[in-house]
Each structure stands twice: as C-alpha cells, then as structure tokens.
C-alpha positions as CSV (number, residue, x, y, z in Angstrom):
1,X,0.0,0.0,0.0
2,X,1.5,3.3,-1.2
3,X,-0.2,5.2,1.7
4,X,-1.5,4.1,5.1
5,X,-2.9,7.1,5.7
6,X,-6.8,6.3,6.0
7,X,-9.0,7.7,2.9
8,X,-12.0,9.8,2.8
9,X,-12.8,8.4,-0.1
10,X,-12.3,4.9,-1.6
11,X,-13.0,2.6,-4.1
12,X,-12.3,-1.0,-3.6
13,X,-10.5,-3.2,-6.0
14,X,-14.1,-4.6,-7.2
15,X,-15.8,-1.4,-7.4
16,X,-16.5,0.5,-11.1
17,X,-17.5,3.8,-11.0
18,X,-18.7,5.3,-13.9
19,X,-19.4,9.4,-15.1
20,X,-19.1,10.6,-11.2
21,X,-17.6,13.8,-9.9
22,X,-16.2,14.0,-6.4
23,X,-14.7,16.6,-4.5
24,X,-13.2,15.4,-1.3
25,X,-11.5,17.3,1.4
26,X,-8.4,14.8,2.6
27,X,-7.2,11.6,0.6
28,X,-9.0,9.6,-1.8
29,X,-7.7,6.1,-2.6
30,X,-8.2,4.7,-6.1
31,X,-7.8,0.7,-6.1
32,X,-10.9,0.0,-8.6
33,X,-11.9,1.3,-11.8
34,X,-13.6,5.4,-11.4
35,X,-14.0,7.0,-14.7
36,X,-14.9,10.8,-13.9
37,X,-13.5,14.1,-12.3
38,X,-11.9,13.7,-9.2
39,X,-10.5,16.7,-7.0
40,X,-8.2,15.4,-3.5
41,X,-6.1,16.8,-1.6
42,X,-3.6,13.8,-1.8
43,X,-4.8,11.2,-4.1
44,X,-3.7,7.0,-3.4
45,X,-4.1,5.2,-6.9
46,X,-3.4,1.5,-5.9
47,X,-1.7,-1.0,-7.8
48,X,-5.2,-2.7,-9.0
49,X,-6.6,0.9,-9.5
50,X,-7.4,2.9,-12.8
51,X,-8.6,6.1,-13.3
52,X,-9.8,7.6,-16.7
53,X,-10.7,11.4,-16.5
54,X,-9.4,15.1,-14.8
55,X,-7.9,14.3,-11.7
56,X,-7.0,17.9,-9.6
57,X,-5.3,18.2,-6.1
58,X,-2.2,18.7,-3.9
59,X,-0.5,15.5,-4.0
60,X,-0.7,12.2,-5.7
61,X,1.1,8.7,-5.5
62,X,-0.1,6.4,-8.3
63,X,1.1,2.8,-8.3
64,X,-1.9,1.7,-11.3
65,X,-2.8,3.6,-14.0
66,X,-4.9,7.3,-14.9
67,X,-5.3,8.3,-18.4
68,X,-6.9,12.1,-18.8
69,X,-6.2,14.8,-17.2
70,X,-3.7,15.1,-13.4
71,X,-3.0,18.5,-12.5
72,X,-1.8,18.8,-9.1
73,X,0.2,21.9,-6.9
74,X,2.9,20.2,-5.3
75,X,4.4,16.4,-5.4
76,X,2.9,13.5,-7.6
77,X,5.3,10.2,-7.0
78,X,4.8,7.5,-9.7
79,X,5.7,4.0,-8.6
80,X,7.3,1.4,-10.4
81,X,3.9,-0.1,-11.7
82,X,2.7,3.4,-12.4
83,X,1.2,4.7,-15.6
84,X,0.6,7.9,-16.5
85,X,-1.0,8.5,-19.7
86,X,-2.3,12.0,-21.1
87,X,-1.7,15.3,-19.7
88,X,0.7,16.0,-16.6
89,X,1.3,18.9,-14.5
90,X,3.1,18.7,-11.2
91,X,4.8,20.8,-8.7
92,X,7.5,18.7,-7.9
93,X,7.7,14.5,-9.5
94,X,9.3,11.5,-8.1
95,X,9.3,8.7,-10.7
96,X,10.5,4.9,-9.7
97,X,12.1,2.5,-12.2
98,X,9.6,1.2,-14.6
99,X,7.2,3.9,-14.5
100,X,6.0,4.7,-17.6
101,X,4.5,8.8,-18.2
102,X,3.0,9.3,-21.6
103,X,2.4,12.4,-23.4
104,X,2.5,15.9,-22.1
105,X,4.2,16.2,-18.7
106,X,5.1,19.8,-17.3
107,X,6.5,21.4,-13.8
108,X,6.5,24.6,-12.0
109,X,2.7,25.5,-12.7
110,X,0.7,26.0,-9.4
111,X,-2.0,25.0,-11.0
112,X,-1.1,22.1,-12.8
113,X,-2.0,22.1,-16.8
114,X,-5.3,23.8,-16.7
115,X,-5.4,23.8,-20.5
116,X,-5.9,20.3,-23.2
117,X,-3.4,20.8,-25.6
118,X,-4.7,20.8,-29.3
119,X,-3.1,18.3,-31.7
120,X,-0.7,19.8,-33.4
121,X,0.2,18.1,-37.5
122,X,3.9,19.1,-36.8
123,X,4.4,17.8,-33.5
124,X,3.6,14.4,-33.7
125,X,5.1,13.9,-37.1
126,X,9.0,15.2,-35.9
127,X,8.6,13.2,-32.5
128,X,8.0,10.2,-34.8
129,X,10.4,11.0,-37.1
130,X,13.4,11.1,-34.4
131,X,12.7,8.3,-32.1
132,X,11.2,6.2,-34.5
133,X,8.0,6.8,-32.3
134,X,4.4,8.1,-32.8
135,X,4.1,9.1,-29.5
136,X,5.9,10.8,-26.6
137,X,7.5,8.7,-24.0
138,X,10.0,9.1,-20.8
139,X,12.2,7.7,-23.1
140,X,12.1,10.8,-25.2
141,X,12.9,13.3,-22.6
C-alpha cells in the first residue's frame, strides 16, 4: 500500500465507478476502476486501481494507471507499476524504475495544466520522425 494514511474516499479493488464527480477534502484512494473528475487533496491510486478522467489536487502517489487529465500543486510520486497517460502537470515529480509517463508532462505550474493541448500536425510527425516513435515517451525526454 503506497499510503497508510486512511482515505475519505475509496473505491475498492471490485468497485466500477462510472461518469461521477467528487470533491473530497483529505485523501482519496483509487484501487478499482472510477471513470470521472476527481478533486483530492492527496490522491492513493493502488496498484489494481485505474482512473480515466481530470484528476485535480495537492498530491498524488499512483502505483496503477490514470489516463486524462492530473494537474496537481505540489508532489505526484509515480511507482514502479505506475502509468501515466495524457496530460501531466506537477509541482515537484518523483518517478521509480519502470514507471512509464505518456504524453505531455510539465513542472513549476501551481495550477497544474489547466489547459488540453490541441493536436498539433507538426508535433507528432518530428517526435515520430526522431525516435522512431508516434508518441511521446519518458524515453524521449
């Protein structure tokens, strides 16, 4: 367990949660399936746990996956069995062997990326182009 601290909020490893937005006022611990917005103060996503949507708050360790939206103020802390897909914005990042953090992925914004970047037809193209890939990866940076 990434946190012992006891959640608010959970979802247990059998639970599906579908089109829901929650606001919670502490920590909110992720270890089945919510598709939605979710705004924490610290946010737990467990190993078994996957989250598809905006996720907004202070904090964050993810051990499963979250593909969307995470923009958080200060520290998000991906675990080896992390994955991050879509658009990141952090205040600080701690990132374990193995994790894997795909597309955009920004510091130093209080805020987090408030914005959804727009495809761009140049972009992707040159990224391809000099890693071979279509997409980018921590193995670009």
């Amino acid at each position: 367990m990434a946190d012992s601290a006891e959640p608010q909020f959970h979802v247990g490893p059998a639970t599906v949660v579908e089109t829901a937005a929650v606001k919670v006022d502490g920590t909110a611990r992720i270890d089945g399936t919510y598709h939605g917005d979710l705004e924490a103060t610290h946010l737990v996503v467990g190993a078994s746990g996957r989250i598809v949507g905006t996720v907004r708050g202070e904090t964050a360790d993810v051990e499963g996956q979250l593909e969307g939206t995470l923009a958080l103020s200060g520290q998000l802390t991906v675990r080896s069995t992390g994955v991050l897909r879509g658009n990141v914005g952090y205040g600080g990042l701690s990132v374990e062997a193995g994790a894997r953090l795909v597309g955009d992925v920004s510091s130093g914004t209080s805020d987090g990326p408030v914005r959804t970047p727009k495809p761009s037809a140049t972009r992707a193209p040159a990224v391809a182009a000099a890693t071979g890939r279509s997409r980018r990866t921590t193995d670009d940076i």
